[in-house]
C-alpha positions in Angstrom: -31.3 -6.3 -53.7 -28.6 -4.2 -55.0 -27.2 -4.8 -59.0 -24.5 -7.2 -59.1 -22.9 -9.1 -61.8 -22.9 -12.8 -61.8 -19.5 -12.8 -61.3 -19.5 -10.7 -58.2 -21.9 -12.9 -56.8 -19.5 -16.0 -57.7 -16.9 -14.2 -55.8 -18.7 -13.3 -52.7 -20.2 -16.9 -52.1 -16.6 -18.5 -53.3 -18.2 -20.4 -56.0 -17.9 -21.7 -59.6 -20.0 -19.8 -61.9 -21.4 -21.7 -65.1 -23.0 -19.5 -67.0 -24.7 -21.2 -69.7 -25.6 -18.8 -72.8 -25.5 -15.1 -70.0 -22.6 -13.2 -70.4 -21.0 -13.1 -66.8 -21.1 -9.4 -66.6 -25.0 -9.8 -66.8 -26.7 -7.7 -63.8 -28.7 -9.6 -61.0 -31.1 -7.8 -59.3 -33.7 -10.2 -57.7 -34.1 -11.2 -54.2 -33.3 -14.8 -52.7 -35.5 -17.8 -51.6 -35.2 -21.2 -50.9 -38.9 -21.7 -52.0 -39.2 -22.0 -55.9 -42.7 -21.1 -55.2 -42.1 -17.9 -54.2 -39.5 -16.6 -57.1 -40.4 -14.7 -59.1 -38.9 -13.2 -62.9 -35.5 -12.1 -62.1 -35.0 -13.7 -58.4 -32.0 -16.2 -57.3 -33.4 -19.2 -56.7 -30.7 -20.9 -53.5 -31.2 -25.0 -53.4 -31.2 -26.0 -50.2 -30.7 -29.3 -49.1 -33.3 -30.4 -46.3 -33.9 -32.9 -43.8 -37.0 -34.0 -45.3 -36.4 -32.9 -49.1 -33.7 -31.1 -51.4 -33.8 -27.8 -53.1 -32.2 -29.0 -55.9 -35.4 -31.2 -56.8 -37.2 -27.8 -57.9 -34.9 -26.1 -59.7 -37.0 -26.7 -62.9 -39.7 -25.1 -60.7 -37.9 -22.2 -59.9 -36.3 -21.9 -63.7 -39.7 -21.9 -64.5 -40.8 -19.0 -62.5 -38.5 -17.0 -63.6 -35.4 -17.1 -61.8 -32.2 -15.6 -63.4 -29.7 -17.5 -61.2 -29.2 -20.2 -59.3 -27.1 -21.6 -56.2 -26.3 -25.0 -56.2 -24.6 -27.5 -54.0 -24.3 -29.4 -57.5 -24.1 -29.2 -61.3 -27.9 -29.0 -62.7 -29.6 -29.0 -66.0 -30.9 -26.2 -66.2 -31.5 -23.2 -69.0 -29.9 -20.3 -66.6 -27.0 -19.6 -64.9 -26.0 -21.2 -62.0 -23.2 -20.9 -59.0 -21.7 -24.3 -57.6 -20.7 -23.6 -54.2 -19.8 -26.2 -50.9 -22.5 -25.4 -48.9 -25.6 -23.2 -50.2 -27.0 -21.9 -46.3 -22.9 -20.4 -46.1 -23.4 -18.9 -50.0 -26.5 -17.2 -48.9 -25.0 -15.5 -45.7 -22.3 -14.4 -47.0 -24.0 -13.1 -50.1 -26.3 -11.1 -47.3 -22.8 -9.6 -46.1 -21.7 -8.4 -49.3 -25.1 -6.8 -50.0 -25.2 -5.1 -46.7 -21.2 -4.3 -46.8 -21.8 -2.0 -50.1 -24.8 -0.6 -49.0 -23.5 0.7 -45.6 -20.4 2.1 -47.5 -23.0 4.5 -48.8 -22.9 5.9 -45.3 -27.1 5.6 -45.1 -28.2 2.5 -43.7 -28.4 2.0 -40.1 -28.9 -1.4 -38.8 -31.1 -3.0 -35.6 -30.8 -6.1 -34.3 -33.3 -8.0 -32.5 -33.6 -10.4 -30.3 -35.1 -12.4 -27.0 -36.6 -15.4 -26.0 -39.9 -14.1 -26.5 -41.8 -10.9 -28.5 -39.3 -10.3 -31.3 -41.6 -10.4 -34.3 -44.0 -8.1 -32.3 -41.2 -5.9 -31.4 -39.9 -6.0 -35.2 -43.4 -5.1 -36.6 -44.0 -2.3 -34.0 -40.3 -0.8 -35.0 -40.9 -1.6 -39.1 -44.1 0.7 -38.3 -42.3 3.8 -37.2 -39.5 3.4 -39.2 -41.1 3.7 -42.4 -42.7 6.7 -41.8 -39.3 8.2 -42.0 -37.5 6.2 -44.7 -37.5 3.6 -46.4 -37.2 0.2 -43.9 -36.4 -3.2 -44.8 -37.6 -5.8 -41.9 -38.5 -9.7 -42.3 -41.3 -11.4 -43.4 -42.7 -13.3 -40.6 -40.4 -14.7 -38.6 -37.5 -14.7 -40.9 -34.9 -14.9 -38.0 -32.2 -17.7 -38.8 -29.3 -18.4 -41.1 -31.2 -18.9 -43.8 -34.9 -16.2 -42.7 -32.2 -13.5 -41.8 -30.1 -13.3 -44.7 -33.0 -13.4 -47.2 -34.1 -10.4 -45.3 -31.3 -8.7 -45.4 -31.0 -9.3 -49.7 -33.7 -7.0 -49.7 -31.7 -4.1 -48.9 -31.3 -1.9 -51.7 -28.9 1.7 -51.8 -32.0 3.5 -51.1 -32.6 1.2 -47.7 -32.4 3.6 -44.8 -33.4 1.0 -41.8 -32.9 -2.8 -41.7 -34.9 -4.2 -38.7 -33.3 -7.4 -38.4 -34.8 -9.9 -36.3 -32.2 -12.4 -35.2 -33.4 -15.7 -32.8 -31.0 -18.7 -32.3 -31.3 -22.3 -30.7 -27.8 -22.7 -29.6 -24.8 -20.5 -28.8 -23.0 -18.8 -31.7 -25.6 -18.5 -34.4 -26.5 -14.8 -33.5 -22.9 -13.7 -33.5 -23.0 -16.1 -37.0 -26.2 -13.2 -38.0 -24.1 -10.3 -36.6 -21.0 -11.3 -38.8 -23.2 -10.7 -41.8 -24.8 -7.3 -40.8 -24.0 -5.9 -37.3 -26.2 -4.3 -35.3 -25.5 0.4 -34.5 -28.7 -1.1 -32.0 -28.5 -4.0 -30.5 -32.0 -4.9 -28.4 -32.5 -7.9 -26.2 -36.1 -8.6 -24.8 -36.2 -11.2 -22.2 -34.5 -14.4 -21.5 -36.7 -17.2 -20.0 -37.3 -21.2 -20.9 -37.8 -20.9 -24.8 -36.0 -23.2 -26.6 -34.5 -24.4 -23.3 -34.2 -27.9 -24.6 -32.5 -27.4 -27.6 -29.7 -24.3 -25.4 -29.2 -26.9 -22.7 -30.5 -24.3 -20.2 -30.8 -21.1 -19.3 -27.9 -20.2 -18.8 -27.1 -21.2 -22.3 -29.8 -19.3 -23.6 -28.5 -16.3 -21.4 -25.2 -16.9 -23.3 -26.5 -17.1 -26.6 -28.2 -13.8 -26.3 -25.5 -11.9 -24.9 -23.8 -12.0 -28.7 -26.1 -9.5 -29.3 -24.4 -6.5 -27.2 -21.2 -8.2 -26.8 -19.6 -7.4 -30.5 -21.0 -3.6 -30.7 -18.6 -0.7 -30.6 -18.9 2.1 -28.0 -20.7 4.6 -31.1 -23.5 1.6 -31.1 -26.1 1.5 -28.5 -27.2 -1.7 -26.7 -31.6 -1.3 -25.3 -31.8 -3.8 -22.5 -34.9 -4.7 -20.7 -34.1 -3.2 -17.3 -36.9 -5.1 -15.3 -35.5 -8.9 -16.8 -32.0 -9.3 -14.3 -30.3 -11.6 -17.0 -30.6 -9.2 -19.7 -30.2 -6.2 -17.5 -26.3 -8.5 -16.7 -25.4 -8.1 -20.5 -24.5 -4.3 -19.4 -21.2 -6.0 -18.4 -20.7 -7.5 -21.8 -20.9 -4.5 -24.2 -19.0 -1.8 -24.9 -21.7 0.2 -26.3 -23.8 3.0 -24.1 -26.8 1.3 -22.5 -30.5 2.3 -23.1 -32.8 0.7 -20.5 -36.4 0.2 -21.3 -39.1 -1.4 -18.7 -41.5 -0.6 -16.0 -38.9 0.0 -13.6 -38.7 3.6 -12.6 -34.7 3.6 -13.5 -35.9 3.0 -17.3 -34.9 5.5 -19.6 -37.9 4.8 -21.7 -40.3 3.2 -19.9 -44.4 3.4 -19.4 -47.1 4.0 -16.5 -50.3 4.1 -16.1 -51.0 0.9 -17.6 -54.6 -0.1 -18.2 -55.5 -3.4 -20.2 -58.9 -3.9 -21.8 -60.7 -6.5 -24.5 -59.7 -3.7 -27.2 -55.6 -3.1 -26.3 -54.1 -1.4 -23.6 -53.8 2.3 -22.6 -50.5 3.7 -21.1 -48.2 6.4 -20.8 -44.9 6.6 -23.0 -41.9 8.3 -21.6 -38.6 9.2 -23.4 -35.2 10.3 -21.9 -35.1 13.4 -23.2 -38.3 14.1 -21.2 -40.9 14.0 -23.3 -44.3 11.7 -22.5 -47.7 10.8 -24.4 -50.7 8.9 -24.1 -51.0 5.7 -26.5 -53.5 4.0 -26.7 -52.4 0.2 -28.1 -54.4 -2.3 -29.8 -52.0 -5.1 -29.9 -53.7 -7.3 -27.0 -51.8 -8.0 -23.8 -50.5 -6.0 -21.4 -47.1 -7.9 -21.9 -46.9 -6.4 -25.1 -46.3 -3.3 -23.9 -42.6 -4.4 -23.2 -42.3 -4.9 -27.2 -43.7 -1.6 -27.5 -41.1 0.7 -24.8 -38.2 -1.6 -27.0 -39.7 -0.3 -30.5 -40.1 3.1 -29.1 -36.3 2.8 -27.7 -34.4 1.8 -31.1 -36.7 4.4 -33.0 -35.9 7.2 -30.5 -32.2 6.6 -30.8 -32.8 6.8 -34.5 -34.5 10.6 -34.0 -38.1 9.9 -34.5 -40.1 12.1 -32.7 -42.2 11.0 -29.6 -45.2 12.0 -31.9 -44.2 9.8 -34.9 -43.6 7.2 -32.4 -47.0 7.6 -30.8 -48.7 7.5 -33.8 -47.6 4.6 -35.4 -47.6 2.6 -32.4 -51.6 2.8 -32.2 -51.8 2.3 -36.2 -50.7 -1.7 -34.8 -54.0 -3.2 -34.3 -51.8 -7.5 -34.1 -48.4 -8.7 -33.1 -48.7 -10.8 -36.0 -50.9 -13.4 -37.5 -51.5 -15.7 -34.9 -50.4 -14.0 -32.0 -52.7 -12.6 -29.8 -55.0 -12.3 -33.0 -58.6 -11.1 -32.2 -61.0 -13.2 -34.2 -64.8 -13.9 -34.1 -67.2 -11.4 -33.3 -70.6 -12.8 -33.7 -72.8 -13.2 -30.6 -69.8 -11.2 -28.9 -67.9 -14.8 -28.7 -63.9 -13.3 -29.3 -61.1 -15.5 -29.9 -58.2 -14.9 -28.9 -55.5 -16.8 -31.7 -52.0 -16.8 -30.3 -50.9 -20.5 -31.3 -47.7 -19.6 -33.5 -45.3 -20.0 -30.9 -45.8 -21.2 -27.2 -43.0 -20.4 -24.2 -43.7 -20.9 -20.6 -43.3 -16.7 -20.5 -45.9 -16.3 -23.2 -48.1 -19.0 -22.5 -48.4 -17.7 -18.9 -48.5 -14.0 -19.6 -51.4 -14.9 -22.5 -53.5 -16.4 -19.4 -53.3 -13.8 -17.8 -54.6 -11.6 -20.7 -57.8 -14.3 -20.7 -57.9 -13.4 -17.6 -57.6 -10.0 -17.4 -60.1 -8.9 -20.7 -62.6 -12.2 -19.9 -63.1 -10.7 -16.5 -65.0 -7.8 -18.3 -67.0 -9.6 -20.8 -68.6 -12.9 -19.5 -67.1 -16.6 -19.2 -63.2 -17.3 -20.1 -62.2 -20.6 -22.5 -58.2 -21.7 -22.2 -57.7 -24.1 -25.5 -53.6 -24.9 -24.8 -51.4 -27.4 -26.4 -48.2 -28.2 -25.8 -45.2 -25.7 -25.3 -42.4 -27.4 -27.4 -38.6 -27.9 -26.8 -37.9 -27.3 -23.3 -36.2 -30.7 -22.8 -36.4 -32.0 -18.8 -38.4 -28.8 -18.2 -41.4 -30.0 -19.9 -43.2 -31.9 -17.3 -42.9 -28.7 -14.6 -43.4 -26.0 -16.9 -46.9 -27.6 -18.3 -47.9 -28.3 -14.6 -46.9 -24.6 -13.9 -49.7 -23.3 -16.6 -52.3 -25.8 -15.9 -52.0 -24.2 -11.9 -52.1 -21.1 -13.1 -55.0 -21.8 -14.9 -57.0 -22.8 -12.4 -55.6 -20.1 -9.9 -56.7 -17.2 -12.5 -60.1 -18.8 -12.3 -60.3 -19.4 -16.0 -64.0 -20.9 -16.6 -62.8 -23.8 -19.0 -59.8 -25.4 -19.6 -59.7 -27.7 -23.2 -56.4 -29.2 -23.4 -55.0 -30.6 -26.7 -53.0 -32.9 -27.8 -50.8 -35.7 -26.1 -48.1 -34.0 -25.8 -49.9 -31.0 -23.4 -52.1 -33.8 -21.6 -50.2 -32.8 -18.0 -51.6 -29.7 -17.7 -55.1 -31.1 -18.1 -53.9 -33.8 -15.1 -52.2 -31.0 -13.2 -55.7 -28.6 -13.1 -57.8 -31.4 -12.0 -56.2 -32.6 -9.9 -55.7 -29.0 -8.1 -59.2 -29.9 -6.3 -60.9 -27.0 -7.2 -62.4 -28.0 -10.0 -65.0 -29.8 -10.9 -65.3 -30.8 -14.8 -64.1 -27.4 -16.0 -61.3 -29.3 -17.6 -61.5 -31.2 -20.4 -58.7 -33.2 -22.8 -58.5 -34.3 -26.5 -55.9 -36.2 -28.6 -56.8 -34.0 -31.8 -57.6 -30.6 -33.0 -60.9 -32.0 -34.6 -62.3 -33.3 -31.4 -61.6 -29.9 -29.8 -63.3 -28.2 -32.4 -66.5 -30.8 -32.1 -66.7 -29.9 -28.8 -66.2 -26.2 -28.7 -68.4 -25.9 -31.6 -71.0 -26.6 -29.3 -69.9 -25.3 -25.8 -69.1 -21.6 -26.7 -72.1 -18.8 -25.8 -72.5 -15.8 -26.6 -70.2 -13.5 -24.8 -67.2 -16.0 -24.2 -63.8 -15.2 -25.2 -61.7 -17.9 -25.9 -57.7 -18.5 -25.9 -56.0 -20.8 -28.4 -52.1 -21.3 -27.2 -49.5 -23.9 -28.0 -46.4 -24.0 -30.0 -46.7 -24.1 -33.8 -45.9 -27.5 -33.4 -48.7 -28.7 -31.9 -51.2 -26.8 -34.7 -53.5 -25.4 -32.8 -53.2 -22.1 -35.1 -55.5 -23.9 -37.5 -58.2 -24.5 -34.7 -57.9 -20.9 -33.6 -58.8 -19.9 -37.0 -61.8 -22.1 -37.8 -63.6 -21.0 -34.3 -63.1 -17.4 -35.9 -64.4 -18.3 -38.9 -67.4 -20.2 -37.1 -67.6 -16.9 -35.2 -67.2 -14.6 -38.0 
């Protein structure tokens, strides 16, 4: 974060500063967290009150960890100085917009919003990548992508910062224009709109709202990249003002790839650019959907002047969208897991199966360990139906369903009449586990899928370690 003064962080979260024994004038350079585990000497430590506990309970934590300052809903004891304000999520975001406000009047930093119902973090890592071969790049942690992820990222920023990648994901209509108010997008990209976090919206065409605030607040200098081959997000053309950039397969793309080829080690294809230019890459990331994510990363850092060869290269340094998605694990007696069990949509979950499908065909016998795809609301019951058909209809060998919650796909295969035994349920992770422990051979590659919710992760991790 940039220096400030604890009174110019009083005035840009509208709060009461108590010193203690500082001097108000003293400088503040730390980051932000909500976690007093993660401060560190020097950091502001914001209390946030939370459904299931309250910041303000580990203050003493924080103070112990070194924190120089804190933000507080309410008067502590503590030995540092401290910030009262009304609500602390509200003093963190506009903190962020102060912070970003005096480093853009530096005339440097150029900002890149992200967002979709699916593939942001892997779109935001593939960008982060390029970008910091050319300066220095600021991007979030994980999925750091909501009102209180996003401004933490964007504290970060110092006056040396010349890219903030800023991944921005919402569960209802207004909070990404909420994230735009604090640092707006010169990019704006949107990925895809489908069924994730369809529940929470109230539908798609909430959803299709929702993500339309990306393009609709930038000026005509800024530049909106829209997925040209997903029709709702190609419709948000009519909502900017900003010149268009279309990525996709679609021949009408401005960037766009061919010559696609998935295998068990990434997938091979051919980038083009609009100003002509084209290369081989040669992408580890697993999935042939990911290649999307990559022509969106390629478009933002092309509009920034990277070179195609920059691009290239950077692009193939990615060998995982992230931990836990589309992770390759295992390895002994040629058994590969597949652990993609952060987050779970009906997109993802479908276009992972068909990944299994795709890089199993090659290798030997294809496992699909799924658990439930959380917060789609009354499209739960068709949309699990919907993968445990696919399932079946991609020929996957076995199909180990987890968890109550996901217990319809398991219903759904069998009773598709094809199958005979090849699909199995548990209630927990730990039975799944028992019984994979003892059903993988050599040469299987195995899928774990659900939500983050549902915990699977944890499963696809101790079959790699078993595997290791």
């Amino acid at each position: 974060m940039i220096d400030l003064t604890l009174t110019e962080i009083a005035a840009a979260t509208d709060g009461r500063l108590i010193p203690g024994p500082a001097d108000p004038g003293l400088v503040v350079s730390g980051v932000a967290d909500t976690d007093s585990r993660l401060i560190t000497p020097g950091d502001i430590f914001v209390a946030k009150p939370g459904e299931e506990t309250d910041g303000h309970l580990f203050a003493d934590a924080a103070v112990a960890n070194g924190a120089a300052l804190l933000i507080v809903e309410r008067e502590l004891a503590v030995a540092v100085p401290q910030i009262v304000v009304e609500n602390s999520v509200t003093a963190l975001g506009a903190l962020a917009t102060e912070v970003i406000t005096r480093v853009r009047a530096l005339g440097r930093l150029r900002i890149v919003g992200i967002t979709g119902s699916n593939g942001k973090t892997t779109t935001k890592n593939l960008l982060a990548a390029v970008l910091e071969r050319v300066g220095e790049t600021v991007s979030p942690k994980a999925s750091f992508n909501n009102e209180v992820g996003a401004p933490i990222t964007m504290l970060r920023v110092t006056n040396d910062t010349r890219f903030l990648v800023a991944e921005m994901g919402a569960s209802g209509i207004g909070e990404i224009a909420r994230l735009i108010r604090m640092a707006k997008p010169d990019i704006g990209v949107v990925l895809k709109v489908g069924l994730a976090h369809a529940g929470e919206f109230g539908g798609i065409e909430a959803t299709v709202t929702a993500k339309t605030e990306m393009v609709s607040e930038l000026l005509p200098e800024d530049v909106a990249v829209l997925n040209l081959d997903d029709p709702r997000v190609a419709g948000m053309a009519h909502a900017t003002q900003a010149r268009v950039l279309w990525f996709g397969l679609d021949d009408r793309a401005a960037v766009r790839a061919t010559d696609i080829v998935a295998t068990a080690s990434g997938t091979a294809f051919t980038l083009h650019l609009p100003d002509g230019s084209s290369a081989p890459v040669r992408f580890k990331v697993l999935g042939e959907h990911h290649v999307m994510n990559a022509l969106a990363a390629a478009a933002a850092a092309h509009e920034l002047g990277v070179e195609i060869d920059l691009i290239v290269d950077a692009l193939e340094s990615v060998s995982r969208a992230e931990r836990w998605r589309m992770e390759p694990l295992g390895g002994r007696d040629d058994v590969s897991i597949i652990n993609d069990a952060y987050n779970a949509s009906p997109d993802s979950m479908s276009a992972a199966i068909r990944t299994l499908a795709q890089i199993g065909a090659e290798r030997g016998r294809t496992i699909a360990v799924l658990g439930a795809m959380s917060e789609l609301g009354d499209w739960a019951g068709e949309e699990h139906d919907r993968i445990g058909l696919q399932v079946v209809r991609l020929g996957i060998g076995r199909l180990v369903v987890v968890g109550p919650e996901a217990r319809r796909m398991h219903i759904t295969a069998i009773n598709e009449g094809s199958w005979d035994g090849e699909s199995v349920y548990f209630a927990t992770a730990d039975e799944a586990f028992a019984y994979l422990s003892a059903e993988i051979a050599p040469g299987d590659t195995v899928l774990v899928k659900s939500s983050n919710a549902a915990g699977l992760r944890l499963l696809g991790d101790r079959l790699g370690e078993l595997y290791a």
